[in-house]
Each structure stands twice: as structure tokens, then as C-alpha cells.
N, C-alpha and C positions, 0 to 999 in steps of 0.2 A: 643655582650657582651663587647669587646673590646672601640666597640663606647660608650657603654654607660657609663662605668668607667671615656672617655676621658671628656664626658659629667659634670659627679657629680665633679671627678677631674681633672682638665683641666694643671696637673702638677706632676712629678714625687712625689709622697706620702712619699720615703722614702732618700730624697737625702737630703744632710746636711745640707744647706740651710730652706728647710722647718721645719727639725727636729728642729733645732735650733731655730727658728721663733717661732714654738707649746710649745718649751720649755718656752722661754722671755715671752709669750702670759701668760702661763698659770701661772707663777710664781709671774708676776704682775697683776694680777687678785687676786690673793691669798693673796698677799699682801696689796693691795689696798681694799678688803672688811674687812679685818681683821686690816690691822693700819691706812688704808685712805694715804699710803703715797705709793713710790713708791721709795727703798732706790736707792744710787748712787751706792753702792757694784754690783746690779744689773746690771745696763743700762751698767757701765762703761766694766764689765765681758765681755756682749756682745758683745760693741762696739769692743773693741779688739779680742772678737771671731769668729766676721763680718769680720775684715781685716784679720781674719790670714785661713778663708776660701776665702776670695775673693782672695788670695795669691797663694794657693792651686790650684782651679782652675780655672787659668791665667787670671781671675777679675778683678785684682788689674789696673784699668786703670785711664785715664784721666777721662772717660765719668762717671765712679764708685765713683770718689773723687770730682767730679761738685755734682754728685747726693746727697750724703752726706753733704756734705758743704749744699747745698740750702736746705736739710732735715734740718737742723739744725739751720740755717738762719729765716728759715719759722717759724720751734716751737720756736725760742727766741721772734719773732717778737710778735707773737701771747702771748707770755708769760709777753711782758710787754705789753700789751693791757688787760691784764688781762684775758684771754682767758682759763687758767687753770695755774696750779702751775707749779713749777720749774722741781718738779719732773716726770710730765705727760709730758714736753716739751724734757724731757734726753730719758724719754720710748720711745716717739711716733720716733725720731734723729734714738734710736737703733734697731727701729721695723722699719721702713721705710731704712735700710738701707741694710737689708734683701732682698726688693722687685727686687732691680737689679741684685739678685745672682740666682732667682727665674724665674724671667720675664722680660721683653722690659721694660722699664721702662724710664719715660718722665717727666719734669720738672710740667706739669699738674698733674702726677701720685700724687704728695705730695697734692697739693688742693684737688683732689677728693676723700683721704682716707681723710681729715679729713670733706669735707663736709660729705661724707658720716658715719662719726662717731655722727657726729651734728646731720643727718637725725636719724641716731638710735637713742642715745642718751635723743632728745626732747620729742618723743613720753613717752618714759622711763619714765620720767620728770613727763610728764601729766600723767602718770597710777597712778605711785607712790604717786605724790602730787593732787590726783585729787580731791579731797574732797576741798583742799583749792584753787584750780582752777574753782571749779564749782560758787565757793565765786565772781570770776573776771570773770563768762561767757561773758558778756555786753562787757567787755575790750579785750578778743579774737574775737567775733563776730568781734566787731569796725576793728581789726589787720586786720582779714583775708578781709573785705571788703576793707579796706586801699589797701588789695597787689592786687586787681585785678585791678586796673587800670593800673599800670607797669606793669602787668604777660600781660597784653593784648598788651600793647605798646611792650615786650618784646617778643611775640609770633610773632607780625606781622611785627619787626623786623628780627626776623631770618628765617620766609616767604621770607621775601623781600629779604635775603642776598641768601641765597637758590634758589632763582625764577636767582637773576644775576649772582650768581655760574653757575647754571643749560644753560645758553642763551652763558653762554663765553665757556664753554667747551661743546658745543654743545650736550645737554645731553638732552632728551625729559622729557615735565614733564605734568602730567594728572590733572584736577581738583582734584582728588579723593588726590594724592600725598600733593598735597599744602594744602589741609585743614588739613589732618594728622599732617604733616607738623607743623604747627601754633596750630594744638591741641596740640602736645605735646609738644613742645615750652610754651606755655603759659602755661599746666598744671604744667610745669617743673617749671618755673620762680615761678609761683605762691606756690607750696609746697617750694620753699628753700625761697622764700620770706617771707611765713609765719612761718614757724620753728624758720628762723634767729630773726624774730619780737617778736617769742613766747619764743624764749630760753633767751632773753633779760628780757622781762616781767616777765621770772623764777626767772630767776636771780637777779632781783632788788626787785622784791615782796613777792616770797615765801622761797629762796635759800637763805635768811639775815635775821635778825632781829636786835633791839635794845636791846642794856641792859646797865644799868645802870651800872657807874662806880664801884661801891661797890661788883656787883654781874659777875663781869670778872672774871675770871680763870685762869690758865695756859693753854699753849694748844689753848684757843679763838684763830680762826683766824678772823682778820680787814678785814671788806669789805671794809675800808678804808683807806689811809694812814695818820698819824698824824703827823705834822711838825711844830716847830716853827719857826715865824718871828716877830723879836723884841718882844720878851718875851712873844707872844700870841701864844695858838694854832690854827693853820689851819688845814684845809682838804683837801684832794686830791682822789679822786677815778679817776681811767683808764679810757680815752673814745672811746666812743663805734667804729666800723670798720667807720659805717658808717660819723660820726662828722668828722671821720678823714682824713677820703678821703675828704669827700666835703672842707676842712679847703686847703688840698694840694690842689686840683683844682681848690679853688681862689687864690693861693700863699699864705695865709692870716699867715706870718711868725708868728706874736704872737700868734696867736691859737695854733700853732704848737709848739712853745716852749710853751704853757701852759701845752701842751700835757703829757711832759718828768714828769717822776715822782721825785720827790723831793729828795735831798743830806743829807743822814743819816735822815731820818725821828723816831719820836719814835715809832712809830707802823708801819708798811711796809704791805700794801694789796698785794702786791706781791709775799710775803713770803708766803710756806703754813706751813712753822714748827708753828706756832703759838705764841702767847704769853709769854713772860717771866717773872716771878714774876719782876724783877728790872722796867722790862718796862710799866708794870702795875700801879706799883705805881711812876713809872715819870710822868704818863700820869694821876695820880691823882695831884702831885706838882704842873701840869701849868696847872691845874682847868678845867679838863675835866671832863663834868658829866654824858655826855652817847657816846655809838660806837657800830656804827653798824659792826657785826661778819657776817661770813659768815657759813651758813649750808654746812657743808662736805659732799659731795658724789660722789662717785669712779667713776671717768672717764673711767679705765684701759677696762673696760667690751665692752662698747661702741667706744672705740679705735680698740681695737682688730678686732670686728664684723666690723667694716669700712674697715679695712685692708684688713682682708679676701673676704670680698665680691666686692671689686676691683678687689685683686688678682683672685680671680676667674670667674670677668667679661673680664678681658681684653684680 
């Protein structure tokens, strides 16, 4: 019995830390299906209820204040990349800063609750919007064919890294091992490669639309940003992980600063509070006649479920 409790929960149920965590979890769930936002009353409550328990017991360290920091570091990065809004970046800072008060916790611990919020999430995406994905099957097909030739280059990569792990520490290794091995590898590569491919595809095909300038609102959120230069309007939308990296890996400095989003823009895709009637009609003054908005829907659900199912693998 004992074993199998340690099994389903593989952490004390009722210590202040977790309580605390099921609290922030489910408050911003609540809030986020109901106003799509994620207030700072919240995040900030916590943050400060995170250090005044890591204080309590004897938490409060060097290794606790790196972990936080790069929690927080990671959701800014990710926030001007466009990745989610302001307030989903304060949630994820005050719920990942939980996980060191809880468990071991390691600078990877931050990438693989939000991959694994991504992996929830996408599926999500497709249930929900599937009627208007089944519109785009030919353009998923094409994705998922795209990711296997990296998931494979990527499976028989970490065979290989595996096989000269295995020879330097003298570790015996069986055919049967190495294929496993490079199955799961490659099966691995291949589902975050295609989620990543499909959550994008969401996002720019079914998660936006147009509308015309007359027919904005208060509240719209810009899936793009609107700036002038010399009395014209421009456009600016976030790019993507991948542009971004490859731009750093040739040095390619002006890509990079293309990158940076624009100084006091009139519309802000980064923002998620939305539209302001003044900015509305600025943004009719310098003859804009359509903008693409973005479709709201609550990340908090899908955050949360990545957390815990970390917390509970590692």
C-alpha cells in the first residue's frame, strides 16, 4: 500500500509547498478560462509566498535564487518571442519556483515543464480546432513528413552518443539495447518536432484572423505589432525559435536586431491586455485598413498539467 501511494504520489500530499502550488494551479486556471488573463495580484501573492516558505524551511539558498532567476529569465525570453503573454510568463516564474521546494530540481527542469506543456497543449489545439484543421490535413501530412528526416538523423545521433558513452565507461551494450535505443530517440525527436511545426501552423492559421479596421474593438489582441517610420505604418510580428537560432549561428547581426520588437509601437503583439479605443483610432489616422488579432485561449490548463507531470516523473 505504502509502495503504491509513493507510486501515484511520488511526494508529500500535504506539505506547504505542494498545497501552495494546487492553490496558484487552480486559481489561475479559474481565471484564465473565465477572463483569459492571468492577473499580477496573483503571480506576485505567490512569488512572495514561495520565498517566505523557502525561508521557513532553510530553502532560501544560492542554488533556489539561480533557479528562480533563470525561471524567470526563460518565461521573459519566451515572452518576447511571442511565445505567450505577459501574464502566462509571471504564472509559469511563480509555479516553477515551487518545483525546488518540492523536488531536485535542475536548470533542464524549466525547459521540460514547458515542453511538456507544449506537448499537452498542441494536442488540445487540434481537438478543439479540428474541424478547421482537417481544412489544412495536406499541410500537417507535408509537417509530419518534413520532421522525419531530422527525428531519424536525430535518433541515430543519440545511438551514436550512447554506443561512445557506453565503450568509455566500459558499459556492455546488446543489439536489442541500441535499437530501442535510436527507437525512442527518433520517436522522441519526431513527436516535439512535429507539435513544435504544428503549434506554429496553429498559430499563424487558425489562432488569428483579419479584420478590418472599422470592425476592431476594445480588448482585440494584435498578432501584430504596428509602428511608424516616417509617417508610414509598418509591421512587425515575433520570429519564430527556429529563424532565430539559425540567424545566431551564422552571426547574421542584422537579422538579429530585426529581431527586437519595435520602441513604443501603436499596437504591441506582445501585449495581451488588448486594444485601446485611443489606439484604435491612431491606428485608423496613419491609414491602416486591416490587422490581424490574435484568438485567445488559456494556456494556464496546459501549463499546469506540464508542471505536474514533471513533478511527478522526476
Amino acid at each position: 500500500m505504502r509502495f503504491a501511494l509513493s507510486v501515484v504520489m511520488p511526494f508529500e500530499p500535504f506539505a506547504w509547498p505542494v498545497v501552495s502550488a494546487v492553490v496558484l494551479c487552480l486559481a489561475a486556471i479559474a481565471l484564465d478560462l473565465r477572463e483569459r488573463r492571468i492577473p499580477n495580484w496573483l503571480t506576485y501573492s505567490f512569488v512572495f509566498f514561495v520565498l517566505v516558505q523557502a525561508f521557513l524551511l532553510g530553502k532560501l539558498s544560492a542554488a533556489f535564487a539561480f533557479f528562480s532567476v533563470a525561471s524567470f529569465v526563460f518565461a521573459y525570453i519566451a515572452y518576447r518571442l511571442g511565445a505567450w503573454a505577459g501574464g502566462d510568463a509571471k504564472f509559469f516564474t511563480a509555479l516553477l519556483m515551487h518545483f525546488p521546494l518540492i523536488r531536485e530540481a535542475e536548470i533542464t527542469t524549466i525547459v521540460l515543464v514547458f515542453l511538456a506543456s507544449a506537448a499537452v497543449l498542441v494536442p488540445i489545439l487540434l481537438l478543439v480546432y479540428s474541424r478547421e484543421m482537417a481544412c489544412r490535413s495536406g499541410k500537417l501530412l507535408a509537417l509530419l513528413l518534413a520532421c522525419l528526416r531530422p527525428s531519424l538523423s536525430g535518433g541515430a545521433m543519440s545511438c551514436l552518443l550512447f554506443l561512445v558513452g557506453s565503450l568509455v565507461f566500459g558499459v556492455g551494450v546488446t543489439p536489442v539495447v541500441a535499437v530501442k535505443v535510436f527507437a525512442s530517440s527518433t520517436a522522441l525527436v519526431l513527436v516535439l518536432s512535429f507539435l513544435s511545426k504544428a503549434f506554429s501552423l496553429l498559430s499563424k492559421e487558425v489562432l488569428r484572423r483579419e479584420k478590418r479596421i472599422g470592425e476592431l474593438k476594445e480588448g482585440d489582441v494584435p498578432a501584430v505589432s504596428v509602428f511608424l517610420r516616417k509617417g508610414k505604418p509598418l509591421f512587425w510580428s515575433p520570429p519564430g525559435p527556429t529563424a532565430l537560432f539559425a540567424s545566431a549561428l551564422r552571426l547574421d547581426l542584422k537579422a538579429l536586431r530585426s529581431f527586437s520588437p519595435p520602441i513604443k509601437p501603436i499596437a504591441d503583439c506582445l501585449r495581451a491586455r488588448g486594444l485601446y479605443g485611443e489606439e484604435i483610432k491612431q491606428l485608423k489616422e496613419v491609414g491602416v485598413r486591416k490587422l490581424a488579432v490574435k484568438e485567445s485561449f488559456p494556456f494556464a490548463p496546459a501549463l499546469v498539467l506540464g508542471f505536474w507531470l514533471v513533478l511527478w516523473l522526476s
